[in-house]
C-alpha positions as CSV (number, residue, x, y, z in Angstrom):
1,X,0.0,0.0,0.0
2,X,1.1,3.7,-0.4
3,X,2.3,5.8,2.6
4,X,1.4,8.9,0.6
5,X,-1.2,10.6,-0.9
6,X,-1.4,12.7,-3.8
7,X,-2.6,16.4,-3.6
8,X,-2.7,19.6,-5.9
9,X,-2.2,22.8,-5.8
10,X,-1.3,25.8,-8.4
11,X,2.3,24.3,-9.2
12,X,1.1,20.4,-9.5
13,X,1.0,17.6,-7.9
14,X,2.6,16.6,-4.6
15,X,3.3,13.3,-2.6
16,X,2.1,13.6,1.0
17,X,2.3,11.6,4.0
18,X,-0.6,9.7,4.6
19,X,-1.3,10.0,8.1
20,X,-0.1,13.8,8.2
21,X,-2.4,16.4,8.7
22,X,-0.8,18.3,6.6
23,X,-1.2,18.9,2.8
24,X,0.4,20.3,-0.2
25,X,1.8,23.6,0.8
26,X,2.6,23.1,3.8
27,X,4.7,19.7,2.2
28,X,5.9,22.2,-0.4
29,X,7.4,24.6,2.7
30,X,9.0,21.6,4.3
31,X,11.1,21.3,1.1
32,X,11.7,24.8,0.3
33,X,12.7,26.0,3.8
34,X,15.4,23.7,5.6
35,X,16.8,26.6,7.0
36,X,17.6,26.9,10.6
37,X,15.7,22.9,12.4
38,X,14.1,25.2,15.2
39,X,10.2,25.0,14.3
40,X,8.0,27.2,14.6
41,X,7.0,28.3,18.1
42,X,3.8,26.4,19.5
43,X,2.7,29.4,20.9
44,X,1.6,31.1,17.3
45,X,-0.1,27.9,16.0
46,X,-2.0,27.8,18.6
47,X,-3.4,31.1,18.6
48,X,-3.8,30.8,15.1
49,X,-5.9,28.2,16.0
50,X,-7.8,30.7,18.2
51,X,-8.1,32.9,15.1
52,X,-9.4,30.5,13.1
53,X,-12.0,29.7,15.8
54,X,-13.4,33.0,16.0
55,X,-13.5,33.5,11.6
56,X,-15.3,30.1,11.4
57,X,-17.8,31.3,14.5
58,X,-18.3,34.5,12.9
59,X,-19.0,32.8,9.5
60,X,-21.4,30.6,11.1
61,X,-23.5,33.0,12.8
62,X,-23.8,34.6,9.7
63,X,-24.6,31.9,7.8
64,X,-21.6,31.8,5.5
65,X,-20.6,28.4,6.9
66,X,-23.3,25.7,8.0
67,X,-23.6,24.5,11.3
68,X,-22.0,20.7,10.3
69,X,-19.0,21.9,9.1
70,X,-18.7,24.8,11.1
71,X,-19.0,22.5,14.3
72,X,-16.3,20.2,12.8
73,X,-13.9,23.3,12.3
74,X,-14.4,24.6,15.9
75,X,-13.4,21.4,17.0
76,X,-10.3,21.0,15.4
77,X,-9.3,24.1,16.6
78,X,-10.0,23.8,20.1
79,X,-7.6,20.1,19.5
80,X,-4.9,22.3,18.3
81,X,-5.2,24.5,21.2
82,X,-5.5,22.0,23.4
83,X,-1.8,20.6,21.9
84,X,-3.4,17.3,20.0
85,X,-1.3,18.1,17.0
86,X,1.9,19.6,18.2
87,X,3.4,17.3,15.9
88,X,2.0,18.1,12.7
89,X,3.6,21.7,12.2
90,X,7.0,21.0,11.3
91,X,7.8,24.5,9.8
92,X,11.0,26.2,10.2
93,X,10.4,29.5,12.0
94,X,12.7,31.7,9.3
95,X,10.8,31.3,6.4
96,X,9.6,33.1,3.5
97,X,6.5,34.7,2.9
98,X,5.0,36.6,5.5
99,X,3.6,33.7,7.3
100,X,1.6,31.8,4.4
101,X,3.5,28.6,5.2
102,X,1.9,28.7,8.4
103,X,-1.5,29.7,7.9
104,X,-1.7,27.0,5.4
105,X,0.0,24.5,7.5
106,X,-3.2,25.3,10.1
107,X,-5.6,26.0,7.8
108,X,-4.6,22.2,5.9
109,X,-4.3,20.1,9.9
110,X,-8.2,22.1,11.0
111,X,-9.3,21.2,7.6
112,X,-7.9,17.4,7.9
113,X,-8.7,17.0,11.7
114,X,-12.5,18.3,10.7
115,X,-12.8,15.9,7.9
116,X,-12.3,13.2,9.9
117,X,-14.4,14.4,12.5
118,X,-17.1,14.2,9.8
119,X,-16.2,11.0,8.6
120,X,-13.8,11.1,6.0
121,X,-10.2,10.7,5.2
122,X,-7.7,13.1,4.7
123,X,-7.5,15.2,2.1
124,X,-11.1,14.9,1.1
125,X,-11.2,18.4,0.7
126,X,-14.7,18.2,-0.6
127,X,-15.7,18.1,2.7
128,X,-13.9,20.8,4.4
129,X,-11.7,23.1,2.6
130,X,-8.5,24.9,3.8
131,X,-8.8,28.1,2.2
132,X,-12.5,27.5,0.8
133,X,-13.6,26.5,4.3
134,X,-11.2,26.9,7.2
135,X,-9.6,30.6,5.4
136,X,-12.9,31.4,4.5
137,X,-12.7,35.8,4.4
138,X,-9.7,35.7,5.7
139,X,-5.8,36.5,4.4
140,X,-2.5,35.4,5.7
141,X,-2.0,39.2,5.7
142,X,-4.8,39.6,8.5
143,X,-5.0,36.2,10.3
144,X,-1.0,35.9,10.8
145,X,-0.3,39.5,12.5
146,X,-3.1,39.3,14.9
147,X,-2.0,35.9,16.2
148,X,1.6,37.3,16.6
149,X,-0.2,40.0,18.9
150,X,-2.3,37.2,20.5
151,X,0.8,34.9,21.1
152,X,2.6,38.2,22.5
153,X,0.2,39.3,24.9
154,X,-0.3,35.8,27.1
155,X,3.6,35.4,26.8
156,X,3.4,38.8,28.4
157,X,1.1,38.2,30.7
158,X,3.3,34.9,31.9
159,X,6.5,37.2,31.7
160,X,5.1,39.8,34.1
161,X,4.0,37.1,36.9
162,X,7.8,35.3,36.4
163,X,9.2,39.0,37.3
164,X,6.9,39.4,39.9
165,X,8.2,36.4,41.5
166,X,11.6,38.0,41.0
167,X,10.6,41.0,42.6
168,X,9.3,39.6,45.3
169,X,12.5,37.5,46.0
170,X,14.6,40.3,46.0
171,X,12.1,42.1,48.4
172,X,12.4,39.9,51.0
173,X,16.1,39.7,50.3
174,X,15.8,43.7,51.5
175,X,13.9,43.1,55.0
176,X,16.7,39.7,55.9
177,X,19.7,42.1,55.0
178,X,18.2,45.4,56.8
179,X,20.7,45.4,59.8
180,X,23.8,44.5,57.6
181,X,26.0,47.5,57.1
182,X,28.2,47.4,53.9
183,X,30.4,49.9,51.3
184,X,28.5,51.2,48.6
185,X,31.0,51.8,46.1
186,X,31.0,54.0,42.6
187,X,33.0,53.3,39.9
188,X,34.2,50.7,41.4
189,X,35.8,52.5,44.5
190,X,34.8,52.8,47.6
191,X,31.9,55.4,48.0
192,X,30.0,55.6,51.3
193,X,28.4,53.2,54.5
194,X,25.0,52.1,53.2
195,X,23.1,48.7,53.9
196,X,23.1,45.1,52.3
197,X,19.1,46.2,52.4
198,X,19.2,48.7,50.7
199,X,21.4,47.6,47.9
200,X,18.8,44.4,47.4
201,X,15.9,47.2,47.6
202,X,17.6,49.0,44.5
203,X,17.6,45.3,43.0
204,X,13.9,44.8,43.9
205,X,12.9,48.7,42.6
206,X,14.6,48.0,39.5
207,X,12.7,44.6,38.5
208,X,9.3,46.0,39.9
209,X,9.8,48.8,37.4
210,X,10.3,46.1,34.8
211,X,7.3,44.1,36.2
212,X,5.0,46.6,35.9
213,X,6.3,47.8,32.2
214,X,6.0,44.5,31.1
215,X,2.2,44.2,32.4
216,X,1.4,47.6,30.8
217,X,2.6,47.2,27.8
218,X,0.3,44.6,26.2
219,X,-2.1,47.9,25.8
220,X,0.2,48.6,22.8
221,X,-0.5,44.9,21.1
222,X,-4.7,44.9,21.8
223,X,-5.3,46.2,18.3
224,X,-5.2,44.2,15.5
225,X,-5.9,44.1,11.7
226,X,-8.7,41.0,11.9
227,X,-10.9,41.6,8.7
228,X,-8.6,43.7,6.7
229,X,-7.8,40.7,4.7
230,X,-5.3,41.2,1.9
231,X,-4.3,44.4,2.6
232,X,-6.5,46.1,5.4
233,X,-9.2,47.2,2.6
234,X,-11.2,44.1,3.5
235,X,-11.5,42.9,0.1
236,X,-13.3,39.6,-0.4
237,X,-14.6,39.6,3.2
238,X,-18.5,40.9,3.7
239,X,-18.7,44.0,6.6
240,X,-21.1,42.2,8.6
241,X,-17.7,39.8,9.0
242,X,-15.6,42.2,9.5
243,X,-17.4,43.8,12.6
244,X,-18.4,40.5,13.9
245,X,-15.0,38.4,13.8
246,X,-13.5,40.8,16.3
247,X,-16.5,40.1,19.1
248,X,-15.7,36.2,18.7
249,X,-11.8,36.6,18.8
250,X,-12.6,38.5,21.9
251,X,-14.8,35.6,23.2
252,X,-12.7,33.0,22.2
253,X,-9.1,34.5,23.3
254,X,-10.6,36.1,26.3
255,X,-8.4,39.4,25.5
256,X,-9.9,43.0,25.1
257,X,-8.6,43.0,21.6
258,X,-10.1,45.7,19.4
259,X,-10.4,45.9,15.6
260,X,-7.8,48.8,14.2
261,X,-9.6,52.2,13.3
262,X,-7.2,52.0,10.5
263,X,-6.9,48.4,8.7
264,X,-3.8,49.3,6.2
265,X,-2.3,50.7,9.0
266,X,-2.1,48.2,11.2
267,X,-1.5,45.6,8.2
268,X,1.1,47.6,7.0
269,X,3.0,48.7,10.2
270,X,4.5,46.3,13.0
271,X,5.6,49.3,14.9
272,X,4.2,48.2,18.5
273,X,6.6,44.8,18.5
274,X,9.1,47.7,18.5
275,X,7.7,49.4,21.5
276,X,7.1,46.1,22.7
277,X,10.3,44.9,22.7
278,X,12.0,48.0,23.8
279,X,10.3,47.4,27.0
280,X,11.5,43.9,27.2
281,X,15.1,45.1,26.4
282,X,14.9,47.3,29.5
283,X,14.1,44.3,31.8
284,X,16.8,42.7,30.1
285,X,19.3,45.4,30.9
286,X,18.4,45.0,34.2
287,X,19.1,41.9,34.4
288,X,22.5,42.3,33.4
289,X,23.5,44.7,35.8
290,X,21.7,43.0,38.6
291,X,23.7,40.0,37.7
292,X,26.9,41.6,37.3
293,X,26.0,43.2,40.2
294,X,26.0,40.1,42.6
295,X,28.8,38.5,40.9
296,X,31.1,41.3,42.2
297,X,29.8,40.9,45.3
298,X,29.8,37.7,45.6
299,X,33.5,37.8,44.2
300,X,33.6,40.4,47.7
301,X,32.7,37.5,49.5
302,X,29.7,40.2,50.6
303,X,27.4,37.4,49.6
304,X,27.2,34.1,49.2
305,X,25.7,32.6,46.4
306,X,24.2,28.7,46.2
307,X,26.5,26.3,45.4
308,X,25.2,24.5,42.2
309,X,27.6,22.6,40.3
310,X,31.1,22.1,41.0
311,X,33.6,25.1,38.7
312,X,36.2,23.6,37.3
313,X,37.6,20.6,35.8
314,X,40.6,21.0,36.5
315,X,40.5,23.3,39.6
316,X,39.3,21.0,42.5
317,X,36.6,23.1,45.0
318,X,36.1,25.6,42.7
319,X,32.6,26.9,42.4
320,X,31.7,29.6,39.9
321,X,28.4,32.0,39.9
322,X,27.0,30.0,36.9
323,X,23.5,31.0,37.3
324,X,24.4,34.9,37.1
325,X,26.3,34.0,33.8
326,X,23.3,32.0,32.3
327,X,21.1,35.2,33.1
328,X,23.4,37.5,31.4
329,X,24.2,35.1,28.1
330,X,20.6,35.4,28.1
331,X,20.3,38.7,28.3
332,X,22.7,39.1,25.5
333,X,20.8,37.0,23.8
334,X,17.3,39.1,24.0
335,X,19.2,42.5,23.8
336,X,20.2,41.2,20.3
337,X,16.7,40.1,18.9
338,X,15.5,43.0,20.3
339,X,17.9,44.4,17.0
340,X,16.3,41.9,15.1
341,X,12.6,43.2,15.6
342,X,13.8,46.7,15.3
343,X,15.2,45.5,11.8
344,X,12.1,43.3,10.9
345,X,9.8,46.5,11.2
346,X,11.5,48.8,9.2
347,X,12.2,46.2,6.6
348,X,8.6,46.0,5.8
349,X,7.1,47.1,2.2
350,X,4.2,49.0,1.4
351,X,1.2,47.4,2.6
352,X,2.7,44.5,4.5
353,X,5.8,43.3,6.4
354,X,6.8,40.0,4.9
355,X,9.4,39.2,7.6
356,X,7.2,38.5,9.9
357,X,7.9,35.3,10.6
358,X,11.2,36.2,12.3
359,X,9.9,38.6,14.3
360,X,6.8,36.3,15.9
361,X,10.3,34.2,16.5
362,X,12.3,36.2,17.8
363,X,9.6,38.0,20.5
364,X,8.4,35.1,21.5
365,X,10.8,33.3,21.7
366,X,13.2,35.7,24.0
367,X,10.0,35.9,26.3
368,X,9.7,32.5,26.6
369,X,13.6,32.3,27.8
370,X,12.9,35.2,29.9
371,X,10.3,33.6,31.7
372,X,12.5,30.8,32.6
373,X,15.3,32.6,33.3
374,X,13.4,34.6,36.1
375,X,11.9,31.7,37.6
376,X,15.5,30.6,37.9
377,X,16.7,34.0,38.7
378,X,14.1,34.0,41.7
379,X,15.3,30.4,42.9
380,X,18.8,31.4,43.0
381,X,18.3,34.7,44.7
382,X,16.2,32.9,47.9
383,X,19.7,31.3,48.5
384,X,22.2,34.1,49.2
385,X,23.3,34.1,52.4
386,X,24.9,37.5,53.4
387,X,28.7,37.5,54.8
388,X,28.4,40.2,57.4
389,X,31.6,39.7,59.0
390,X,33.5,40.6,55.4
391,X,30.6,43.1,55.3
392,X,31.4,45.1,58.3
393,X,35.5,44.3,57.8
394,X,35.6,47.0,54.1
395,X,33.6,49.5,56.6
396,X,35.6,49.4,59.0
397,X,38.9,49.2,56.9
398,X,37.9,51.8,54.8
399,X,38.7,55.9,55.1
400,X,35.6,56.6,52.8
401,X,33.3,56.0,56.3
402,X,34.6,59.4,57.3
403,X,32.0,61.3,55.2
404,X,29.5,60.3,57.3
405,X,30.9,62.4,60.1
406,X,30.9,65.5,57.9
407,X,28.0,66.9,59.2
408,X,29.6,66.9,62.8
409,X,33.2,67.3,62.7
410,X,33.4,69.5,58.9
411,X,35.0,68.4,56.0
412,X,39.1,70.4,57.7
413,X,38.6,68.4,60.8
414,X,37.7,65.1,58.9
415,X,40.3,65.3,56.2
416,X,43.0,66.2,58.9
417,X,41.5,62.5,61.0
418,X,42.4,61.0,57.6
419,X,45.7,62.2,57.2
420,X,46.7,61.3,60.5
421,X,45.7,57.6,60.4
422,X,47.4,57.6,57.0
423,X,51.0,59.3,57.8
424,X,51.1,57.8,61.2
425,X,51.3,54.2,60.6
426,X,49.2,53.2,62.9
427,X,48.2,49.2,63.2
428,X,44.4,49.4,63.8
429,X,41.5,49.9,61.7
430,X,40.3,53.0,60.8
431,X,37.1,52.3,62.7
432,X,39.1,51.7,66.0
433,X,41.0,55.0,64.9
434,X,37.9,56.9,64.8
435,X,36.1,55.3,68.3
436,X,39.5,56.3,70.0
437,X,39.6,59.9,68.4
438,X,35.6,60.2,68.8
439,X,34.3,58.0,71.3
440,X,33.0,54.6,70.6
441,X,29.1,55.1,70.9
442,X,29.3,58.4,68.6
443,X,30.9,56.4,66.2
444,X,28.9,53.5,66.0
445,X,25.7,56.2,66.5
446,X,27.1,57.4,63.0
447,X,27.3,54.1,61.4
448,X,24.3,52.3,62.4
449,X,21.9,50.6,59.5
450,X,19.0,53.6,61.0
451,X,21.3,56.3,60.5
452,X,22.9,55.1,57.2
453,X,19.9,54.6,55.1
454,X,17.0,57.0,57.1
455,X,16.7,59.9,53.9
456,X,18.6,62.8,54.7
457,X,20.7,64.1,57.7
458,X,19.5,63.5,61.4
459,X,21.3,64.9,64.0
460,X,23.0,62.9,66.4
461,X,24.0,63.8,70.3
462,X,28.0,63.7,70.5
């Protein structure tokens, strides 16, 4: 017996596996794009699938579809949503034109899946259609885009709660280190007495920022081109369609997704991925530095960071910060696509953007790391131990904890405590130095964690 079937299309005939879903173009796409092996992300076919759900609802209630085959449809796609054909879109993600290859690689699986539902075999498109049926008033132009927005948005929404979770380990992070008195340092020098607190709440305040940009900014992707068909004129599709797909995407996504004011616009233009993505760079940047950040202090011996995997091969007890540097690759990783979508939008012509594909790739994909790379972030951060000894050892070693006296002793007299500890050679630290020349409880008044990170100046009783 064959293990293929023979199907059509504008260029000829083509062999097709028999038990695949699948049909003619998306079998002619497997052949003309063996580009990169990474597939397209699961995340876009399945809202596609949503997509398709709502123009095959809308067509229904209208009556453009009947009931039996419009029943058979819906199902399919709620399978492919569900996952119950993961396997049967095999696409490489960088591929040419604008996302056809996928919509016909959904529209062909729906279009199968129903057909069986109703009774036949695959590739009976008599019974149901891919683009008669399952594409019915609909483009790639118009159905691709506002999936990439639908994919976006719930891997924003998942983003936002991973930072959260970051946040929130950080945050308590702040309240355990409170007491712990520390340098602050800028440039990499020695700066002024803080806390270990307070330089975990500048971690926390950094990522909340990002947490709550990353929430906000799905505002910027609820608008989408659904109906415009072709081009954003609508052609082909009826108006009562056009105004009543939008109400059943909204249903079936469960977003508060609006149809654009201006169809060729928003077909045209992919600017909000831009803004998008510049907000999802920013996060990333903050990961970096937060990273970096704790590397150096672990490399302090300020903090210690959990042990997870012996360092070295050849170095026996040696345990490096490997969890920082998988954050930061990452985030080199995302900085760069966020290049790539900036290049993808402007690379668009006239009335579409035919590189599409790479940027539903790239966004989603670099969220979908960053998701996981919080969560393990979060993890790793709920294991630093602070070091308080070596903490409290650079403060009390360290000539830059005279500023703190300013307000008490003036800059002459302070300098002139400095210079004498210095020139004089004298053995003990320059805390000891300073309780001897100022009395013990003033000095230690001075340095508290209260003192140190209350806003402003308070006076203190000499």
């Amino acid at each position: 017996m064959k293990d293929y079937r023979v199907e059509k299309d504008l260029l000829g005939e083509v062999q097709v596996p028999k038990d695949a879903y699948w049909g003619v173009h998306t079998q002619r796409a497997l052949g003309n794009f063996p580009v990169s092996g990474v597939r397209v992300r699961l995340e876009l076919i399945k809202a596609m699938a949503m997509v398709k759900k709502a123009c095959c609802e809308a067509n229904r209630e209208l009556g453009y579809m009947d009931d039996k085959k419009a029943w058979a449809v819906s199902v399919a796609c709620n399978e492919v949503i569900e996952g119950a054909f993961d396997d049967q879109f095999p696409l490489d993600a960088f591929q040419g034109g604008a996302g056809t290859s996928v919509n016909m690689n959904v529209n062909e699986v729906i279009a199968n899946r129903a057909i069986e539902l109703l009774g036949g075999v695959k590739g009976d498109y008599e019974i149901v259609h891919p683009i008669e049926d399952v594409n019915l008033h609909q483009s790639t132009n118009d159905t691709f885009p506002t999936a990439v927005k639908v994919a976006t948005i719930y891997k924003l929404r998942e983003l936002s709660g991973a930072i959260a979770r970051l946040q929130g380990a950080f945050q308590r992070k702040e309240k355990e280190f409170a007491s712990i008195v520390k340098m602050g340092r800028t440039e990499l020098q020695e700066a002024v007495p803080m806390t270990l607190g307070a330089e975990f709440s500048a971690f926390a305040e950094a990522i909340s920022r990002d947490r709550w940009r990353t929430f906000k900014c799905e505002e910027r992707l609820r608008v989408v081109n659904i109906g415009g068909t072709a081009i954003g004129t609508g052609i082909t599709a009826p108006k009562d369609y056009i105004f009543l797909v939008i109400e059943k995407l909204r249903e079936v996504t469960g977003l508060g997704l609006a149809r654009g004011e201006n169809l060729v616009g928003e077909t045209a233009n992919v600017d909000p991925f831009v803004e998008v993505s510049g907000i999802i760079n920013a996060h990333v940047s903050n990961l970096i530095k937060v990273s970096n950040d704790l590397r150096l202090m672990n490399l302090l011996k300020e903090v210690r960071l959990p042990s997870v995997q012996a360092g070295s091969s050849i170095m026996p007890g040696k345990v490096n910060p490997v969890i920082l540097e998988s954050v930061m690759q990452v985030g080199f990783w995302c900085s760069a696509s966020d290049t790539v979508i900036s290049q993808v939008a402007s690379r668009g012509s006239f009335q579409i953007n035919e590189f599409l594909p790479l940027l539903a790739h790239t966004i989603i994909s670099s969220m979908d790391m960053l998701v996981r790379t919080n969560e393990m972030f979060a993890r790793h951060v709920e294991g630093v131990i602070p070091d308080a000894e070596h903490c409290i050892g650079y403060v009390n070693e360290s000539t830059s904890i005279i500023t703190a006296f300013l307000p008490y002793i003036g800059y002459q007299k302070a300098e002139e405590l400095v210079n004498e500890f210095r020139s004089t050679g004298i053995t003990v630290s320059f805390r000891e130095f300073l309780n001897a020349r100022l009395g013990r409880d003033f000095v230690d008044g001075v340095l508290s964690p209260y003192r140190l990170t209350s806003l402003g100046h308070r006076r203190l009783k000499r």
